[in-house]
Backbone as CSV, one residue per row, in Angstrom:
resi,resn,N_x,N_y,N_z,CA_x,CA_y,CA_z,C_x,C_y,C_z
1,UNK,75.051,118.173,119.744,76.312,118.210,118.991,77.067,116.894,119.203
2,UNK,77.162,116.482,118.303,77.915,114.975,118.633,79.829,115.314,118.386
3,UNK,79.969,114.082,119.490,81.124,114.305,119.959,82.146,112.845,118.582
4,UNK,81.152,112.046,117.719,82.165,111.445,116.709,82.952,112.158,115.702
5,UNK,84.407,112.262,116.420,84.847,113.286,115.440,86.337,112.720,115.554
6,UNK,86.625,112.395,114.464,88.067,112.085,114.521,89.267,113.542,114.187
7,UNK,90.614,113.509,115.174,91.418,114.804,114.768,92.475,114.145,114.107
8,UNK,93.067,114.715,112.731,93.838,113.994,112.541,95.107,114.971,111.506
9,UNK,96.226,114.913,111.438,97.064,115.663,111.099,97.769,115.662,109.382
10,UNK,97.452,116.032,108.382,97.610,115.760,106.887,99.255,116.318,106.783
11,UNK,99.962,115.643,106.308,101.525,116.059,105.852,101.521,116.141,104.421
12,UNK,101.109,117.520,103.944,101.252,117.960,102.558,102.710,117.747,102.062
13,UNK,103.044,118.055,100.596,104.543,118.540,100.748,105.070,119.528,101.269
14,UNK,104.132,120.861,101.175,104.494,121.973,101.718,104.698,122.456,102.506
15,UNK,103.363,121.650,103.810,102.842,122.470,104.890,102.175,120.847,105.918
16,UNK,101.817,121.477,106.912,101.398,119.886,107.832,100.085,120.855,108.108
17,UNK,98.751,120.393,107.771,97.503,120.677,108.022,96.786,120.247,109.427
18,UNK,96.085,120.415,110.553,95.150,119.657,111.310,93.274,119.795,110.721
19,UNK,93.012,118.874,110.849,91.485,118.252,110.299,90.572,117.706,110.684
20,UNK,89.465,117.732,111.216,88.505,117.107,112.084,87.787,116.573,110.736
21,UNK,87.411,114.822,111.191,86.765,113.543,109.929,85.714,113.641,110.796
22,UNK,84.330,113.889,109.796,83.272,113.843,110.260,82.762,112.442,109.201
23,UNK,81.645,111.535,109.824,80.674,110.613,108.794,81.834,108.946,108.440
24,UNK,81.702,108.648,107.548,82.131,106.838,107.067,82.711,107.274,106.177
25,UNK,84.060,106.580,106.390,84.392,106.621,105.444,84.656,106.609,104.107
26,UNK,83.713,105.497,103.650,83.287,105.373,102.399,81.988,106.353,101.782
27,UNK,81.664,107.317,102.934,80.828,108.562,102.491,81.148,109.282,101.518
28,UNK,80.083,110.350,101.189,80.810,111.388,99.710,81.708,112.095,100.630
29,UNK,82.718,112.762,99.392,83.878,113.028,100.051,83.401,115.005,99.869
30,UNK,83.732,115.659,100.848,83.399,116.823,101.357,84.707,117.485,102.191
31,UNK,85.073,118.364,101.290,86.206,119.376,101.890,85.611,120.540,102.479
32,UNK,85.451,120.824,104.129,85.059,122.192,105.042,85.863,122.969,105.468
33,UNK,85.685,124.160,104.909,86.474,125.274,105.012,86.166,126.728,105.252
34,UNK,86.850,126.637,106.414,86.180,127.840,107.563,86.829,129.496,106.996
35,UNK,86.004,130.176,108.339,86.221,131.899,107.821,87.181,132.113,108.408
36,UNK,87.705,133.715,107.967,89.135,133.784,108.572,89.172,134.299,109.832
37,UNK,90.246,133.232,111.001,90.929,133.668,112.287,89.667,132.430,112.548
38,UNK,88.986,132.280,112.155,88.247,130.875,112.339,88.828,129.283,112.813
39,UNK,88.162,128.333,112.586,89.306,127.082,112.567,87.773,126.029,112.555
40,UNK,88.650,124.602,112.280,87.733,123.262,112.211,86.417,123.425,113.193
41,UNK,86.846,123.812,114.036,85.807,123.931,115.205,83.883,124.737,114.194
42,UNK,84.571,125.352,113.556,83.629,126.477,113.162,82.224,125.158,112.621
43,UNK,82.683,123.869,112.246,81.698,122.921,111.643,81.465,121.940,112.673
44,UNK,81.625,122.225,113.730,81.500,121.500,115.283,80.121,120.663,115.181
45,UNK,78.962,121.857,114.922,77.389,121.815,114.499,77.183,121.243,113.804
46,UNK,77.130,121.872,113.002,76.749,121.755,111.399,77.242,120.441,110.845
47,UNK,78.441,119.958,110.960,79.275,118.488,109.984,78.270,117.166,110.915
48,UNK,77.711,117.017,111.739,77.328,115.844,112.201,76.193,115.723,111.674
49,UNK,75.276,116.774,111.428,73.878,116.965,110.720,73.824,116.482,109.699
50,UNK,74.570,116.702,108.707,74.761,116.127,107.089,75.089,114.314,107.151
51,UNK,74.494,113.781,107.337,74.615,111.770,107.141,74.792,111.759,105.635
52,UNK,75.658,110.645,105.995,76.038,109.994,104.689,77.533,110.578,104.127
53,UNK,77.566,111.788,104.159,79.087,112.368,104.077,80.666,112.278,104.652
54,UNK,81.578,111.804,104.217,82.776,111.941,104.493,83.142,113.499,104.595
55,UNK,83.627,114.346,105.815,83.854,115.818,105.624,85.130,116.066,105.994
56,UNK,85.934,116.681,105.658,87.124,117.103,106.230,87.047,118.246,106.616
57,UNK,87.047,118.691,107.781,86.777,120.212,107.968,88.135,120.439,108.613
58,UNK,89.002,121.664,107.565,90.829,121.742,107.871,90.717,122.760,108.875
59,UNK,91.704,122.914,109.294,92.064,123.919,109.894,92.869,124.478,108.864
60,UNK,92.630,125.772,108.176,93.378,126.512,107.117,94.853,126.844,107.874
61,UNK,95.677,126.862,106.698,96.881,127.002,107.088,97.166,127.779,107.660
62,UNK,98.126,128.462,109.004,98.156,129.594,109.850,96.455,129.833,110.888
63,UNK,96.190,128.869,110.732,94.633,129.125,111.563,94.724,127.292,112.485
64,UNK,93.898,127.487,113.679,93.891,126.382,114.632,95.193,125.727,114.826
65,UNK,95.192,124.437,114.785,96.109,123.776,115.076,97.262,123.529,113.901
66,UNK,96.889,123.862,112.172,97.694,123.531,111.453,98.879,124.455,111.581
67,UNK,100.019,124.434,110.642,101.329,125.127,110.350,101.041,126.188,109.923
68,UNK,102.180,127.460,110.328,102.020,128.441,109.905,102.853,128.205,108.312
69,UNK,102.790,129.182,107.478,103.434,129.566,105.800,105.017,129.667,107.414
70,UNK,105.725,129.261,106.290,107.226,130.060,106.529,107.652,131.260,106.376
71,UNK,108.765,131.702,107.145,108.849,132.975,106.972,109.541,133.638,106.133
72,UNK,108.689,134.754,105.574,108.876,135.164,104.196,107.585,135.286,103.231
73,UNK,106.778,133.990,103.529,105.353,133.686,102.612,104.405,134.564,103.289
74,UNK,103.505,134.463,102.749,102.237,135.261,102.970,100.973,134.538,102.883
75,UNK,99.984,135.260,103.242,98.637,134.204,102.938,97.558,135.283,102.233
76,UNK,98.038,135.181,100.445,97.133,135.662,99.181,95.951,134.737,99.832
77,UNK,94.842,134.933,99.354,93.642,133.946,99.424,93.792,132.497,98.437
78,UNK,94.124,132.944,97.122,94.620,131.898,96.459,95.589,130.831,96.686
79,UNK,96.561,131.053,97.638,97.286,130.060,98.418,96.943,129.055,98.540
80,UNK,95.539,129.580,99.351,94.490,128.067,100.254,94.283,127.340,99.454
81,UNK,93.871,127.708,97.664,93.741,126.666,96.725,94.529,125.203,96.837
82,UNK,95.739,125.558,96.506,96.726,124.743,96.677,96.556,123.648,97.935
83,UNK,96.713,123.961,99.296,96.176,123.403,100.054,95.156,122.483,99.984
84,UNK,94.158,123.155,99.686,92.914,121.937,99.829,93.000,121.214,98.453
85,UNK,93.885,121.691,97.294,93.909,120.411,96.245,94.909,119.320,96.697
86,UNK,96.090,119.546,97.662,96.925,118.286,97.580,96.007,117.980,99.121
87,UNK,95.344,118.001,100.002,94.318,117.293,100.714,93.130,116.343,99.948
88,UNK,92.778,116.848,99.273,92.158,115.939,98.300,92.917,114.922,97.949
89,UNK,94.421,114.925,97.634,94.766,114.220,97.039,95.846,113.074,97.848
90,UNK,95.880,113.601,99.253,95.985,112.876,100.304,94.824,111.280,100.427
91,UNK,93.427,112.221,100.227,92.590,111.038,100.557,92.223,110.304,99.061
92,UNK,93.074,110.707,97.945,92.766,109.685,96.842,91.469,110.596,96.562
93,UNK,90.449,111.971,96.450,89.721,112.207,95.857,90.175,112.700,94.813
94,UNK,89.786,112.541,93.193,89.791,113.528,92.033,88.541,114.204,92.165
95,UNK,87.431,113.824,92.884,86.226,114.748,92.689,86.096,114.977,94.442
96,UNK,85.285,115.924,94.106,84.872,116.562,95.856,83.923,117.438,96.090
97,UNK,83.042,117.562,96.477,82.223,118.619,97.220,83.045,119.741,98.272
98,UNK,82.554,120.925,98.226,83.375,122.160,99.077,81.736,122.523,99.932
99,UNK,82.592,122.650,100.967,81.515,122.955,102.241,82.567,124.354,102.870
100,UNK,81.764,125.977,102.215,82.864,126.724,102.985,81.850,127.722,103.430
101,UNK,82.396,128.638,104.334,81.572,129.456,105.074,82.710,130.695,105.044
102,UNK,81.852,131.799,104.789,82.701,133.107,104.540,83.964,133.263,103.766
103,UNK,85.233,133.488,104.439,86.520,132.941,103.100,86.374,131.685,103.329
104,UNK,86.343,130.678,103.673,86.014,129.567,103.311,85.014,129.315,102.180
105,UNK,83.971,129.899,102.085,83.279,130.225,100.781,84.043,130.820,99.473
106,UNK,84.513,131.622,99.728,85.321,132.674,98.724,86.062,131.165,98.041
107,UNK,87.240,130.757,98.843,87.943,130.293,98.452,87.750,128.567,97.535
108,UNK,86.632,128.190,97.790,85.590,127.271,97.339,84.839,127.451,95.819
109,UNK,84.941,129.138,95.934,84.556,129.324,94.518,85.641,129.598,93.673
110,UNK,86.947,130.331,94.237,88.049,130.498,93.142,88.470,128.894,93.008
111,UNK,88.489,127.736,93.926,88.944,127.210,93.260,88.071,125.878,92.081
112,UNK,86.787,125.875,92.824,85.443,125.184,91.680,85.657,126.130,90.110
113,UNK,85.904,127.411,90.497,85.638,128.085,88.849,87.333,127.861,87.843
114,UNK,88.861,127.960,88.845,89.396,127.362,88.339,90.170,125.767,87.810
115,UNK,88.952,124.505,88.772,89.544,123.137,88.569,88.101,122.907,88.393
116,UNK,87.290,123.357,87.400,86.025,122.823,87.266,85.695,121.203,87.423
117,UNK,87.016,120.503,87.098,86.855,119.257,86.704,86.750,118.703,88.144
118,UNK,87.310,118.999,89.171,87.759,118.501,90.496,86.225,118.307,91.669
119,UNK,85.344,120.022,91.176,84.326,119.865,92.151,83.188,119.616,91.839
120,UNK,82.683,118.756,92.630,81.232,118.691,92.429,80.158,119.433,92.750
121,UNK,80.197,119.988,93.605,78.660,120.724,94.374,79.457,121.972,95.666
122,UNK,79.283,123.364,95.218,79.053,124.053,96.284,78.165,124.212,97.055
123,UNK,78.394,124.724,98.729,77.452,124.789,99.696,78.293,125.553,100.276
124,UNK,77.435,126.950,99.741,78.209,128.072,100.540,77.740,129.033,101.562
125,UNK,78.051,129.261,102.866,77.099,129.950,104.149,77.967,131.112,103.403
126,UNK,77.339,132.534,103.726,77.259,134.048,103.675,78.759,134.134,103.153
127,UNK,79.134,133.834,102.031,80.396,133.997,101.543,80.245,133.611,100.369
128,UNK,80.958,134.539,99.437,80.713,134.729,98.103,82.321,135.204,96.895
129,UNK,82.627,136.389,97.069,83.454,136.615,96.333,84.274,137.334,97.654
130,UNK,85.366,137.689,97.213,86.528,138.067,98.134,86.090,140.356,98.401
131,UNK,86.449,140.617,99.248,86.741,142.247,98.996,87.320,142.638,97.647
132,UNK,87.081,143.663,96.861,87.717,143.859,95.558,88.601,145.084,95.934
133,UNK,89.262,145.596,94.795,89.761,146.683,94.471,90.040,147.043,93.438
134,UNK,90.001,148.079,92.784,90.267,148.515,91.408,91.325,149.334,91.265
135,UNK,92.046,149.123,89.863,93.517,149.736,90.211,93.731,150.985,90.104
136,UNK,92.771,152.216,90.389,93.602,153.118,91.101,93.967,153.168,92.296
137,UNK,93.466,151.865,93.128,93.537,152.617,94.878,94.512,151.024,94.718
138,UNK,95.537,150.475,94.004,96.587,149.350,93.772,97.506,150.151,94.514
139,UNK,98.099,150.992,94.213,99.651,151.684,94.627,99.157,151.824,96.195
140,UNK,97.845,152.376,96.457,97.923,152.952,98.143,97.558,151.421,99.000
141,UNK,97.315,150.693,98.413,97.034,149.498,99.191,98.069,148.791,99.780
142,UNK,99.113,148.929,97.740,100.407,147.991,98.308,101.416,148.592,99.282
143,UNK,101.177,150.178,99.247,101.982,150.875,100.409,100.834,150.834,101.468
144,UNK,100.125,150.171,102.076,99.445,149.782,103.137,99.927,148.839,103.583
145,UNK,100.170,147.867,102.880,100.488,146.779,102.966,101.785,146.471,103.609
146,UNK,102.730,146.918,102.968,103.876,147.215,102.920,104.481,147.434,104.425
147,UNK,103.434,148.494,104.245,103.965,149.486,105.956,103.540,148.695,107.043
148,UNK,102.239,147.951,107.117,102.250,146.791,107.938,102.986,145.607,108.255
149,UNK,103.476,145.121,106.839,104.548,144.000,107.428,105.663,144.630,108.131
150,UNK,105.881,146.206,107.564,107.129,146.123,108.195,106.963,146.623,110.157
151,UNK,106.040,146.936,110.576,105.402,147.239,111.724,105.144,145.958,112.460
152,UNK,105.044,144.730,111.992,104.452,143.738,113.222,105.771,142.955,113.322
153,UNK,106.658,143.085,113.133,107.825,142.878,113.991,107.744,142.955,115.655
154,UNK,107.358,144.481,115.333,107.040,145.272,116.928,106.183,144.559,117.994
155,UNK,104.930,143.985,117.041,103.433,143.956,117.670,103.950,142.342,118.453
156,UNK,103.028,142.376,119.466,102.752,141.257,120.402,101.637,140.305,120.421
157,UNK,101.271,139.893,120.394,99.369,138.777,120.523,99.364,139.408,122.247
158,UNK,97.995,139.342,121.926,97.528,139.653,123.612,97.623,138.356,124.274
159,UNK,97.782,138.522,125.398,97.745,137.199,126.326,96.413,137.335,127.006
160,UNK,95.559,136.763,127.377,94.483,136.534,128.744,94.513,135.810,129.959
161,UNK,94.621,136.702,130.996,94.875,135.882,132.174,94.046,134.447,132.426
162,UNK,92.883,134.388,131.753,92.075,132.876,131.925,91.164,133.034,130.524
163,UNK,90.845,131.559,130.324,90.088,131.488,129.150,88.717,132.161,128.381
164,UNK,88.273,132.969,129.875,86.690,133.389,129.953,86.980,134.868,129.041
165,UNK,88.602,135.382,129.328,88.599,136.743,128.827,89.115,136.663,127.577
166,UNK,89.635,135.435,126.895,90.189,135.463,125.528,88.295,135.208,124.719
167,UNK,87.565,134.341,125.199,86.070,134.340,124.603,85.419,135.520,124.490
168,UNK,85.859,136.864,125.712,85.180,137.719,125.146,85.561,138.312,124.538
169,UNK,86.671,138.817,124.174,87.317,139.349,123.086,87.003,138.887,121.484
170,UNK,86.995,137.476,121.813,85.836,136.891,120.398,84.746,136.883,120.046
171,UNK,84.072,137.371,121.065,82.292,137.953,120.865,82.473,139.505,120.405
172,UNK,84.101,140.518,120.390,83.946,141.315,119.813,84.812,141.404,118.221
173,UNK,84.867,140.435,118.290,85.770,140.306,116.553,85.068,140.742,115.773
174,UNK,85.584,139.991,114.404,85.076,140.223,113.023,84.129,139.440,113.320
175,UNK,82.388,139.309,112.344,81.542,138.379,112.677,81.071,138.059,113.377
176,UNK,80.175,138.718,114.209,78.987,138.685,115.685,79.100,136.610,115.678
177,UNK,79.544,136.216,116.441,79.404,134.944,116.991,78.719,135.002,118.494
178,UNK,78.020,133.832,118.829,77.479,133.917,120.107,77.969,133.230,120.899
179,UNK,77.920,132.902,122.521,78.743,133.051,123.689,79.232,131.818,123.125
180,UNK,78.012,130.226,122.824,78.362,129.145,122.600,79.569,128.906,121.841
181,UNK,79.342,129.565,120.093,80.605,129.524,119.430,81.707,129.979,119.648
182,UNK,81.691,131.287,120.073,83.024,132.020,120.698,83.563,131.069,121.815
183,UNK,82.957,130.134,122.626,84.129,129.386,123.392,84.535,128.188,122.032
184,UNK,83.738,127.532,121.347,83.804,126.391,120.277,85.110,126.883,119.653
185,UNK,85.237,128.020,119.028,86.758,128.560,118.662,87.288,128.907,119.495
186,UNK,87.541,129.572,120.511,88.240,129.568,121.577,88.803,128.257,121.421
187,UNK,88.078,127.305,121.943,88.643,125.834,122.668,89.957,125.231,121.702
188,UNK,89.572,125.815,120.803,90.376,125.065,119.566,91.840,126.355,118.663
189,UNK,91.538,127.527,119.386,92.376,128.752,118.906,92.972,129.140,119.815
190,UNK,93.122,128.899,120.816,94.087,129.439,121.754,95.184,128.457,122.452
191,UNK,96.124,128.735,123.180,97.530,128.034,123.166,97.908,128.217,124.607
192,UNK,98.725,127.711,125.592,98.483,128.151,126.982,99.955,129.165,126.567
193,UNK,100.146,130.319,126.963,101.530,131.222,126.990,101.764,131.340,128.739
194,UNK,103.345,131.432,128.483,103.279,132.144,130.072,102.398,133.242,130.771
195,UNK,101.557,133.315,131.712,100.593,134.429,131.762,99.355,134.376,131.299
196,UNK,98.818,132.994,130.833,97.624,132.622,130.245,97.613,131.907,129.322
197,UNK,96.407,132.448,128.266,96.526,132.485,126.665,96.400,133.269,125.873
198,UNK,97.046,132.877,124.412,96.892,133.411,123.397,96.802,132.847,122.209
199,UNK,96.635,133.446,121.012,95.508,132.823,119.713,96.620,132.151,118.895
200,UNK,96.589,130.927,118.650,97.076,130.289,117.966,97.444,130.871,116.514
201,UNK,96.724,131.494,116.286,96.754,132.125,114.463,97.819,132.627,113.940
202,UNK,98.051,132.809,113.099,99.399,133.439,112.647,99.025,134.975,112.566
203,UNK,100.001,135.659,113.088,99.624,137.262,112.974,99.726,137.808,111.780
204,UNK,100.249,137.591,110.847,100.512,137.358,109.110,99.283,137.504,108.655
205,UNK,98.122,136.772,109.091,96.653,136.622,109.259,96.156,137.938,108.703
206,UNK,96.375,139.091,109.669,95.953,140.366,109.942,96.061,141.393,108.852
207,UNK,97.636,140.898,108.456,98.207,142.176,107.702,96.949,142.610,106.362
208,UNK,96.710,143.871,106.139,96.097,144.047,104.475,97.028,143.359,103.730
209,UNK,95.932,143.382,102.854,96.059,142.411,101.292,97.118,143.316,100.831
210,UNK,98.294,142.887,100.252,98.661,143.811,99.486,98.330,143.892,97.785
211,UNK,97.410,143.242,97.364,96.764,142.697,95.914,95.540,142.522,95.838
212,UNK,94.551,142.894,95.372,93.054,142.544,95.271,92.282,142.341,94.120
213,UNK,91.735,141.136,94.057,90.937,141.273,92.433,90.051,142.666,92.510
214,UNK,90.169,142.947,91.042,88.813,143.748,91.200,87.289,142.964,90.947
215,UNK,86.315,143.865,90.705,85.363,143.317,90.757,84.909,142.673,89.461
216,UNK,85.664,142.961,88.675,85.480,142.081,87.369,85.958,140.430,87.234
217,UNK,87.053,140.618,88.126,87.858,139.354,88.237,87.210,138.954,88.891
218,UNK,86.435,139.252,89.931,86.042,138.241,91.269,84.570,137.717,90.908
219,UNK,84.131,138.228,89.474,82.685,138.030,89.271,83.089,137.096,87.709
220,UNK,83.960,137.191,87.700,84.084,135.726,86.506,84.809,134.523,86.996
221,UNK,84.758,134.598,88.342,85.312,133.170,88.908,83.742,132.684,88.923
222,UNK,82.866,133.263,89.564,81.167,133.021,89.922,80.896,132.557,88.741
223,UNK,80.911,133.675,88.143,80.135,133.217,86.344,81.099,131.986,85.629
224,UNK,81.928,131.364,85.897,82.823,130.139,85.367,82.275,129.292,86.427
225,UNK,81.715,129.007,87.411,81.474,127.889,87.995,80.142,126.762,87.118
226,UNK,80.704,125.623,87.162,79.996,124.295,86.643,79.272,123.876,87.033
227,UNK,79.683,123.520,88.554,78.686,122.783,88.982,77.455,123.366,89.841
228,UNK,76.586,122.336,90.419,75.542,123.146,91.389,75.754,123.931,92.298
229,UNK,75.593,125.165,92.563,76.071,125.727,93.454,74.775,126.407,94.363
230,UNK,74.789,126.242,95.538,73.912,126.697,96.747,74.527,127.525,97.732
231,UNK,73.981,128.876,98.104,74.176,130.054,98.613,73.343,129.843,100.362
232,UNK,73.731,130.117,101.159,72.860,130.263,102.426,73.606,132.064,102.748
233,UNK,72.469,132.650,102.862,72.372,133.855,102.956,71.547,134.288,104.760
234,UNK,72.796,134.573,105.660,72.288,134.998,106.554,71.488,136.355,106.612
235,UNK,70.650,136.354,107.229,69.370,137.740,107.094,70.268,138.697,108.176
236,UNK,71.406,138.411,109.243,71.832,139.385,109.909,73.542,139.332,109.928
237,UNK,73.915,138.661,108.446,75.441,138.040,108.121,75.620,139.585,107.388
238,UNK,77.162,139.392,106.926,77.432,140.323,106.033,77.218,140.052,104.904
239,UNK,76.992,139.181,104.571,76.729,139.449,102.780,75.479,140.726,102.106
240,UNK,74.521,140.476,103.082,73.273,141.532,102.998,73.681,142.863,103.504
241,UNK,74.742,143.092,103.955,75.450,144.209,104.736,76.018,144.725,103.290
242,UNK,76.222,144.263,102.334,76.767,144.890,101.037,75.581,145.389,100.191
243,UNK,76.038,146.595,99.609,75.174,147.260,98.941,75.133,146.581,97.972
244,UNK,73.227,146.163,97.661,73.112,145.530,96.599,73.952,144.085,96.496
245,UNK,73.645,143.650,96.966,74.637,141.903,97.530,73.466,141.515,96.286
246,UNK,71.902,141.031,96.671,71.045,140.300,95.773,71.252,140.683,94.864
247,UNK,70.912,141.641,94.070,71.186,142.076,92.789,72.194,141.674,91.709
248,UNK,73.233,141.804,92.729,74.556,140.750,92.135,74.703,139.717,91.675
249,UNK,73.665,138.664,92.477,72.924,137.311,91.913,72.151,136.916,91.081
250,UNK,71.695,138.365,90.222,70.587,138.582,88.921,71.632,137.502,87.652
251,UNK,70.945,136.768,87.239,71.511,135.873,86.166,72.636,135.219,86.430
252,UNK,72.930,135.110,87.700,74.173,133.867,87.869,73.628,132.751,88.516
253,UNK,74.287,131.456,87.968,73.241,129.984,88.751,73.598,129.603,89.803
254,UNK,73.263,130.101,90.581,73.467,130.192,92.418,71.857,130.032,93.392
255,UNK,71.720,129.327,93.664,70.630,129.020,94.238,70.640,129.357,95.621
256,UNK,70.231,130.326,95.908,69.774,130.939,96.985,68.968,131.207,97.927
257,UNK,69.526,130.628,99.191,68.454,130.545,100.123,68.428,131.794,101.345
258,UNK,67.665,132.567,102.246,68.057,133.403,103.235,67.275,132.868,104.599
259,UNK,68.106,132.665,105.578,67.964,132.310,106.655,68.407,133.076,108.051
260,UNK,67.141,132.942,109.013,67.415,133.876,110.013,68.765,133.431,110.480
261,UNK,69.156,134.658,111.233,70.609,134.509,111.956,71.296,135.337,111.351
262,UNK,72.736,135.104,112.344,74.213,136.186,112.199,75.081,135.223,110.832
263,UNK,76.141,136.019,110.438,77.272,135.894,110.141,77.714,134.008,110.583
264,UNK,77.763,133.987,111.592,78.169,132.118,112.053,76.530,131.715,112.078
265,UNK,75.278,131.680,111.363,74.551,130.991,111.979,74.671,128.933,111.914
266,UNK,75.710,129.351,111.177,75.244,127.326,111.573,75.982,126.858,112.571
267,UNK,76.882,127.573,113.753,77.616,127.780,115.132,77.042,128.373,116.036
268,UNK,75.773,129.228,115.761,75.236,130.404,117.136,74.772,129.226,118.007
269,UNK,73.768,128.372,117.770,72.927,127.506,118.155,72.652,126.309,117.300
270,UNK,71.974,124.850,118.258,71.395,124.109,117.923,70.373,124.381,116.156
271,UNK,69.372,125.423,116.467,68.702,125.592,115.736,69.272,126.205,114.149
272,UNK,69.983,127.174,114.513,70.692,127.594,113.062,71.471,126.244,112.324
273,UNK,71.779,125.746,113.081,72.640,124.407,112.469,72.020,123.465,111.792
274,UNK,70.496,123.547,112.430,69.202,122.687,111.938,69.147,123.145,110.434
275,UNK,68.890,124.296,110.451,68.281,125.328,109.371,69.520,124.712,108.168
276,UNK,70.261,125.196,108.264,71.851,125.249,107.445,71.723,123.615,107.210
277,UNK,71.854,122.929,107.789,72.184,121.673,107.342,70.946,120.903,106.470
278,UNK,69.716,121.224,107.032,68.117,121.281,105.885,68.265,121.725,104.489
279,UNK,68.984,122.836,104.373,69.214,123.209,103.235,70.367,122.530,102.347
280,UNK,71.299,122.147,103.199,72.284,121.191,102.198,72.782,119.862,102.370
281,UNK,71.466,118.975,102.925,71.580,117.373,103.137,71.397,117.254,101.762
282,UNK,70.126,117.243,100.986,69.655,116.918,99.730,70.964,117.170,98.605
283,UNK,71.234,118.425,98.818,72.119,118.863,97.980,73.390,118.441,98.098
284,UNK,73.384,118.392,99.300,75.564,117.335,99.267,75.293,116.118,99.157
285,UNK,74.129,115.210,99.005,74.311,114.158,99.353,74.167,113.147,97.593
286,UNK,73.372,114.321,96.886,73.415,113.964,95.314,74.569,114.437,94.490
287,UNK,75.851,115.165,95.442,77.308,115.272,94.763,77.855,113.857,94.238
């Protein structure tokens, strides 16, 4: 894992981002964008493998080191759009390659299918379209929703007396990660509190959606995408955890590959990172 990695801090109008610069600058330009409660760290592996590329791998807003939304805002998935278009436009790109993994994926495709003009080439690990919902179960969601914001007033972040016990708590999250990655986010998600640590993230993070495309909406962002788009399909990720996930891919131009490993495989190990990055040197590097 190579340690050339520049950290560096983006001042949107909105919001102040943190960003790890992987490759030359005058490389293709590549926006990385991680899964959620995730952070930059998540392309630790994987961004040094790809030569020739300029990568920005953000820390999404309310995640790692960047700014939380203010209070009052929320974090729709569509938000992040916004974000990674005025980052682009920080570094002077009108065109760009998206490098995302899980919602980092998701959010890579809502916004390639709505600024067709902007992206060049997806490269997406086990992330595809967002959770749906259809509007009869709208009213019980948004009173889900609802009842949660008004409840974490109350709630606290856990603290960990030392760093070893906030890592294991991340080997039991969302997304089977292994010991290696779970400290890789660790190192980069946690904050020292009185009494230890605790997770940098915004607890906002957590709350249910109170809005969800359904599945019609979330399958004509896919079917509107332009450019090349490449799928890495973990064999023990969630995407295959959905009923009928392949099937879904019958007549849409998504090029699809399946590779051993979890949910993070281009973070478990050396080798998954090998795999993952084999599959999209060729392909990011003709963006």
């Amino acid at each position: 894992m190579s340690l050339n990695v520049e950290e560096v801090r983006l001042r949107l109008p909105h919001i102040e981002l943190a960003a790890h610069l992987y490759g030359p600058e005058d490389g293709i330009p590549v926006i990385a964008l991680h899964g959620w409660l995730d952070n930059a760290a998540s392309f630790a592996r994987l961004a040094p493998l790809l030569p020739g590329l300029r990568i920005v791998a953000l820390d999404l807003a309310g995640h790692g080191h960047s700014d939380h939304r203010p209070a009052g805002a929320s974090y729709p998935i569509w938000e992040y759009i916004q974000d990674v278009l005025q980052v682009a436009e920080q570094f002077g790109w009108q065109q760009f390659a998206l490098l995302g993994h899980s919602m980092g994926a998701i959010i890579s495709v809502l916004l390639a299918a709505s600024m067709p003009e902007r992206v060049t080439r997806l490269a997406l690990i086990d992330g595809l379209i967002p959770f749906t919902g259809e509007a009869d179960s709208a009213p019980q969601k948004l009173g889900e929703a609802l009842r949660a914001q008004m409840a974490l007033a109350g709630k606290r972040k856990p603290v960990y007396e030392v760093f070893e016990r906030a890592v294991q708590a991340r080997l039991q999250g969302v997304g089977a990660v292994s010991l290696e990655a779970a400290e890789l986010l660790a190192r980069r998600g946690l904050m020292p509190v009185p009494g230890g640590y605790t997770w940098r993230t915004d607890s906002r993070l957590t709350l249910p959606s109170p809005l969800r495309l359904t599945h019609a909406h979330a399958m004509a962002f896919v079917r509107n995408l332009q450019c090349p788009v490449k799928l890495v399909v973990a064999e023990q990720g969630m995407l295959l955890a959905q009923p009928n996930f392949m099937q879904l891919l019958d007549g849409l131009a998504v090029e699809c590959q399946q590779l051993p490993g979890g949910h993070h495989l281009h973070l478990d190990d050396d080798n998954g990172a090998t795999l993952v990055a084999d599959c999209f040197k060729a392909f990011l590097a003709a963006a």
